[in-house]
N, C-alpha and C positions, 0 to 999 in steps of 0.2 A: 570744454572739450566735447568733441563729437561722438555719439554712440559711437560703435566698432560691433557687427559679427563677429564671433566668435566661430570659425568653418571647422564643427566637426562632423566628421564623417560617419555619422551614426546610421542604422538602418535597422531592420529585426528582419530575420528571415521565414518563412512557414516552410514546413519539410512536410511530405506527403509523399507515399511509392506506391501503395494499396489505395485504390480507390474505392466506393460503396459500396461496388461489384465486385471488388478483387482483384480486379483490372491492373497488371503491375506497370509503373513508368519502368524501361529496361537502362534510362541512365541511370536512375539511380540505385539499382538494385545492388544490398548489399551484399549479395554472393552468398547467403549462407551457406552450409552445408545441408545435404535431404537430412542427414540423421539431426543435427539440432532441428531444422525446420519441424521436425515430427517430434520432437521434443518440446518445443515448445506450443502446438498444437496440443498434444497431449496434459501439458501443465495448465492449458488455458481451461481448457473441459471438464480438469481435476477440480479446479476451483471453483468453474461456476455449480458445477452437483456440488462439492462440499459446501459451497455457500446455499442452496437448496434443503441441503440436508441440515443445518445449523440453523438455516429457519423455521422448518421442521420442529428438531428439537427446542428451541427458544417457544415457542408457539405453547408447547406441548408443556412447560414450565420444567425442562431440565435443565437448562441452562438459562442465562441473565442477558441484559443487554448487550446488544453487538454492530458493529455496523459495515450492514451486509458490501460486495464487491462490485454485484452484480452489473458488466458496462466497463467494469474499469481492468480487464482482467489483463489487457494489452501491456500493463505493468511489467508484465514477465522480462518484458523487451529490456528491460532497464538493469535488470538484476542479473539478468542472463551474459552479461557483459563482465560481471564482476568477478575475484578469483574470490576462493573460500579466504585468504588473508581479507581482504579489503573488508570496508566494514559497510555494514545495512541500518540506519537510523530509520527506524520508520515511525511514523504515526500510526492512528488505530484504523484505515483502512486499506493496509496489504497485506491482505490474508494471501492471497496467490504470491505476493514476493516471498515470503516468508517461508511458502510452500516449497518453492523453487528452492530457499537456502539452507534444507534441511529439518524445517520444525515439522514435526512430529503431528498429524489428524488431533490425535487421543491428546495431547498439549495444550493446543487449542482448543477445543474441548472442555478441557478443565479448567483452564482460565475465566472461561468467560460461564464457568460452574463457581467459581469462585475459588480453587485451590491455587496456593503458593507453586505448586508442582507442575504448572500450565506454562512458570515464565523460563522454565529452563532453555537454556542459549544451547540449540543441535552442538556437536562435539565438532571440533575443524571448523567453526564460521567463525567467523568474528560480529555475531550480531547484538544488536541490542536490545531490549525488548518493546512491547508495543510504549507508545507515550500516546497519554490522553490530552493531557494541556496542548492547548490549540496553539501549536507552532513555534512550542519548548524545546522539541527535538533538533531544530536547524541550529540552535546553541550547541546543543553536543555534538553535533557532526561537524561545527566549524571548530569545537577544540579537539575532538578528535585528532580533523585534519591538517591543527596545528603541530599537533604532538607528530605524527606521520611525516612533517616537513623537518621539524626539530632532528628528528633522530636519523633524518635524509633516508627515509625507507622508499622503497614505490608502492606505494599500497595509496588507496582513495576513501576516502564515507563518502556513501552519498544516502542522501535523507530524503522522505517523502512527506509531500505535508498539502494539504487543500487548497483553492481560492482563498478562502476565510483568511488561510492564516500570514496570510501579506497584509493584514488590514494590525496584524498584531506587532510591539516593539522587538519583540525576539528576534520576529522574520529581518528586521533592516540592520536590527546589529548583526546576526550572524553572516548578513550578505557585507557588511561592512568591514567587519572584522577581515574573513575572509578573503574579500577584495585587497584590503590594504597587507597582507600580510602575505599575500598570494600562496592560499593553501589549498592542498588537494582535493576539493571538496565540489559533488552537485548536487546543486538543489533542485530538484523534481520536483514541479508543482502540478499536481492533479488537478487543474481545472473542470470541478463536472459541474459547475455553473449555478449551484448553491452549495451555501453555507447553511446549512440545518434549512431551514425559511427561507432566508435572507438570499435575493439573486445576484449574480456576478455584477450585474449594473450598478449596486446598492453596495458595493464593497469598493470600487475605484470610478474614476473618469481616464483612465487608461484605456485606449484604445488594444491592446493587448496586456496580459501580465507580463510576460519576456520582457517590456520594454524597463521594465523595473529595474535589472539590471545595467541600464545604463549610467546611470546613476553612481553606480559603482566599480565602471569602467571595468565591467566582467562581461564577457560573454554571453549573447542570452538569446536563444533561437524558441519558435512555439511549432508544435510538433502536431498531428492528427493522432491524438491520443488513444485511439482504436485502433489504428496502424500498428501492428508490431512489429513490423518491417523498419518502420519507419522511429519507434519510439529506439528500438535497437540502434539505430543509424547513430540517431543524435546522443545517443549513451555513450557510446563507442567511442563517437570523436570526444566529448569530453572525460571518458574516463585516460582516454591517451594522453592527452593535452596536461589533464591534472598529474600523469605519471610521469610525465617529461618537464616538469617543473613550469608550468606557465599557468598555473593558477585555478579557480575555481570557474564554473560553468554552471550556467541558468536555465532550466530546461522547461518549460507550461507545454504541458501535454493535455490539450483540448479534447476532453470526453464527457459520458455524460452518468450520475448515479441512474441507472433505470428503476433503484428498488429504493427502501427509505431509507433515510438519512439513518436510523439505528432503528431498532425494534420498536423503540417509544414513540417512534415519529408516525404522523398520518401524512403525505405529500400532497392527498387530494384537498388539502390546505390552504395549499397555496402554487400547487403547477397545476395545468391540463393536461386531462390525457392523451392531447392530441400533439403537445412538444412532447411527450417521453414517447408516442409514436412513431413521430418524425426520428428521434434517437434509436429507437429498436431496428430501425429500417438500416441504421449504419452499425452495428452490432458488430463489436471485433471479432468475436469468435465463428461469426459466419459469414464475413467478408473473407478470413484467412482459409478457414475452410474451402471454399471457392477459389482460391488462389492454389492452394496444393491440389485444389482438382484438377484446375488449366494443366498444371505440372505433373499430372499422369501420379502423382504420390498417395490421390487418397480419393474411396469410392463409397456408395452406400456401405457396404460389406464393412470396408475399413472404419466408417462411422461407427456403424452400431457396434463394433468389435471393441472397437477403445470407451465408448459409452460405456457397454459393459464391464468392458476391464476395470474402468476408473470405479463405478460404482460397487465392484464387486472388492475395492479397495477401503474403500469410503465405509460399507460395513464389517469390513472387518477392523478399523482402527476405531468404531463407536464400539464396536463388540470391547475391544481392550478399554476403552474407556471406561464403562460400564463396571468391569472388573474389575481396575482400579477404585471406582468410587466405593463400590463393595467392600475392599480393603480398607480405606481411609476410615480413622477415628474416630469416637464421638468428638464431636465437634465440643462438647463439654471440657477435654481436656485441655482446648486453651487456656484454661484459666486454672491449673495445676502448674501453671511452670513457668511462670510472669515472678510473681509474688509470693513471696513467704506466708503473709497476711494478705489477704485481703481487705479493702477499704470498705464502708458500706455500699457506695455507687458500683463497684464492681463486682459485689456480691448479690446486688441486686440483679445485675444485668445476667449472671449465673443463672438465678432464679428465674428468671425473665422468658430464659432461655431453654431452660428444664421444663417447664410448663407449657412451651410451647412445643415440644417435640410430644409430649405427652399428651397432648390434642391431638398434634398429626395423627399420631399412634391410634389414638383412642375413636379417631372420624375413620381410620381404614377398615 
């Protein structure tokens, strides 16, 4: 028997409406409104200061590892699509979606202070808290979005999750899952073109990630991930699509980390500083900028006025922070309410722990 094609009609699409400059294509525009527009301008500013200010404090040893935003804040585009029912699966870098869906400065904060009281879920979302395991979380937004179809709600998850984490088993079952069972669900992949070290070249031989997707006869467009015109766009159509019962939606939103991969990391490692150059020169938040200028919505004046606003935000929710940790307990009384008896390994670690606070104390 003779080979045979197989004729399918595949293709991947790029979606772009902001250019470098700000410059908007006027087909594609998707119409927001001035007040979201300044909304979401304002959420992108919020987060690149509080990701400033969390390096700051990290620096400073108030806080623990973290992994900064900085570059990626165009996120907002994705989240801003969704109602407070639908649900937010994120990984550990959207701090700005998170922001948008109600978490709390002084939360995050604690979190990554080490307190239980950091992973509270804002009151009205349906979020989840942050996941560290590299690409765990597209699992629970596809059973999520199972459960969502199950109960024939309209509600969607959608999950965020790295390059890195298509290279891991979770990423192909939850797209597979998914796919076959056509449930409401997207997956946003943050393409900023490493993985900790490791560069996007070194993770596939795919000419884009969206085309991953195909594979699992979903959906799957690659976006200009600093565009939040455009991240919006492709959010939109799939969050519609998934609430109209036609299944789950693949979204690689092409951007770049500007800052390190977390606190622990050094970058000058292993990139140049003349590709995070080239990346700073297409910066979401000052291409969009430039775009509500063309639009008469926004001036120097208006700049620094929101600058300030935000920052005059930013300290007063480290101010509550602050105060909270003040409250919180000797950290000694975890080990009053485990155990009747303690064993000796954990009455060591007691001690371990008494002694070490009694240093701090004693070096002040």
């Amino acid at each position: 028997m003779p080979r045979k094609d197989i004729n399918l009609p595949y293709k991947i699409q790029y979606l772009s409406i902001l250019d470098e400059n700000g410059k908007l294509d006027k087909k594609l525009d998707p119409n927001l409104s001035e007040d979201l527009l300044m909304k979401l301008y304002r959420a992108m500013v919020l987060s690149r200061k509080f990701d400033e200010r969390m390096l700051t404090l990290q620096r400073q040893g108030k806080i623990g590892t973290f992994a900064p935003i900085k570059g990626q804040e165009a996120q907002i585009g994705a989240v801003a699509v969704l109602e407070p029912d639908d649900w937010l699966v994120p990984s550990f870098r959207e701090m700005a979606a998170e922001l948008w869906r109600g978490k709390k400065m002084e939360n995050i904060l604690s979190l990554y202070a080490g307190y239980n009281e950091g992973g509270e879920i804002p009151e009205g979302f349906n979020n989840l808290p942050v996941s560290i395991p590299v690409g765990s979380q597209t699992l629970h937004a596809a059973g999520i979005a199972y459960a969502i179809r199950y109960r024939k709600q309209k509600q969607v998850a959608m999950t965020f999750f790295g390059d890195g984490a298509t290279s891991e088993g979770d990423f192909h079952e939850a797209m597979n899952f998914a796919a076959v069972f056509q449930v409401p669900a997207i997956f946003i992949c943050q393409n900023n073109h490493w993985a900790i070290s490791v560069p996007r070249s070194h993770q596939t031989r795919s000419k884009t990630l969206a085309q991953k997707a195909l594979a699992y006869e979903m959906p799957g467009i690659q976006v200009d991930g600093n565009d939040v015109l455009a991240v919006y766009a492709a959010a939109k159509e799939a969050v519609d699509r998934g609430r109209s019962g036609e299944g789950p939606t693949f979204i690689e939103c092409v951007t770049y980390r500007m800052s390190v991969h977390t606190t622990a990391d050094d970058p000058k490692k292993y990139r140049s500083e003349e590709e995070v150059e080239g990346w700073v020169k297409k910066d979401p938040i000052t291409r969009f900028e430039k775009y509500l200028r063309d639009k008469n919505l926004m001036d120097d004046d208006q700049v620094k006025a929101t600058e300030e606003e935000v920052s005059g935000e930013i300290k007063e929710a480290v101010g509550r922070w602050e105060d909270f940790i003040k409250k919180t307990p000797d950290p000694l009384s975890m080990f009053e309410h485990l155990l009747e008896e303690l064993p000796p390994h954990v009455e060591q670690q007691r001690e371990e722990l008494k002694a070490e606070q009694a240093q701090r104390k004693g070096g002040k």
